[in-house]
N, C-alpha and C positions, 0 to 999 in steps of 0.2 A: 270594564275590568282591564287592566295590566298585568301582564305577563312578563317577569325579568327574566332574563337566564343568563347566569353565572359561570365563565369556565373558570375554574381553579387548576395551575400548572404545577405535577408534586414533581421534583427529582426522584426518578427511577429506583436510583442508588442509598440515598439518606431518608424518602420521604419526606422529605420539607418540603416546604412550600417554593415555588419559582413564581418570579416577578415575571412578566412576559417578555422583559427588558434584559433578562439575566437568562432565557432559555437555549438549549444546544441541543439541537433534534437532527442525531446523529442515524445514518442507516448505514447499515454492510450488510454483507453476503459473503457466509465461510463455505466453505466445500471442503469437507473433510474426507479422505479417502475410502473406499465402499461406503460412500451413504449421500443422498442425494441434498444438494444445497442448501442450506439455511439464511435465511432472508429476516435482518432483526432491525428495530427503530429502537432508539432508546432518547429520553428524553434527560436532559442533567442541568442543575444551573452551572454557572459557572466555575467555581472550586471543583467541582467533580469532571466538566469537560476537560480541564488543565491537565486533572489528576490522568485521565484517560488519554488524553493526547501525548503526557510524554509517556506513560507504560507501553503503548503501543508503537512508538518512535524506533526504539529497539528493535522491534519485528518488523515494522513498515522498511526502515533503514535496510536489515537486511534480504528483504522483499523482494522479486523482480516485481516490476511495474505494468497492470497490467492494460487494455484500454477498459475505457467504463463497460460498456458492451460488446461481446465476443470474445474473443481466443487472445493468447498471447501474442505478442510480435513477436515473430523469431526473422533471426538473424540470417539473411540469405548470403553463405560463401560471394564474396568475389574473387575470382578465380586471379586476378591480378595483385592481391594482396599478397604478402608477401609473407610468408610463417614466422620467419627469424624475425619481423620489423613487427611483429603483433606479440611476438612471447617477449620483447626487448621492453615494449610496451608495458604489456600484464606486468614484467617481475618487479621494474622500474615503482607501479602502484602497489604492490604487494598482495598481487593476487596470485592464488597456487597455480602452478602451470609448469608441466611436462614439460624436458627438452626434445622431446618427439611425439608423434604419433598426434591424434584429434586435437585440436583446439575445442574449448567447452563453447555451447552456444551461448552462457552467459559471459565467459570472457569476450566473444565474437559481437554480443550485443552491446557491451561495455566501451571496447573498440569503435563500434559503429557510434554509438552516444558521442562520446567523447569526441569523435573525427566528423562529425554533421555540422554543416554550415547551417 
């Protein structure tokens, strides 16, 4: 006796059917404020990966970036930088930025991007 076994791949989104050739087996992890993380796969063929990748372009674009595993990077002051040569910077890009007081950690991280060899 033989025994065959069949996977069939549906897209998530339309139910159709996916070729194994045309599959997008996407994972993320959202963490939405008071509630503990949510951890999702979603599987799409191709027309719906596209569709997915640019709606979420928008929010990823204006995203800070963060590592795969752990915390943020944040930006550690150097105390040698200079404020006027970092806000000259930010307004130069058209980011919002006080002509006093804190500089934002993400303008300080943007800064640091930008100025990394």
């Amino acid at each position: 006796m033989t025994t065959v076994k069949r996977v069939h791949y549906i897209d998530d989104v339309d139910g159709k059917p996916v070729d194994p050739d045309d599959l997008h087996t996407i994972e993320l992890e959202i963490s939405y404020p008071h509630r503990p993380p949510a951890r999702y796969r979603i599987d799409l063929r191709t027309a719906n990966f596209d569709r997915f990748e640019r709606d979420l372009a928008a929010y990823a674009d204006a995203a800070h970036r963060m590592p795969v595993h752990g915390h943020p990077r944040v930006a550690h002051r150097n105390p040698s930088l200079d404020g006027r040569v970092i806000r000259a910077w930010a307004t130069a890009r058209g980011y919002p930025i006080s002509t006093r007081g804190r500089i934002s950690m993400a303008v300080l991280a943007a800064y640091d991007d930008a100025h990394r060899q």
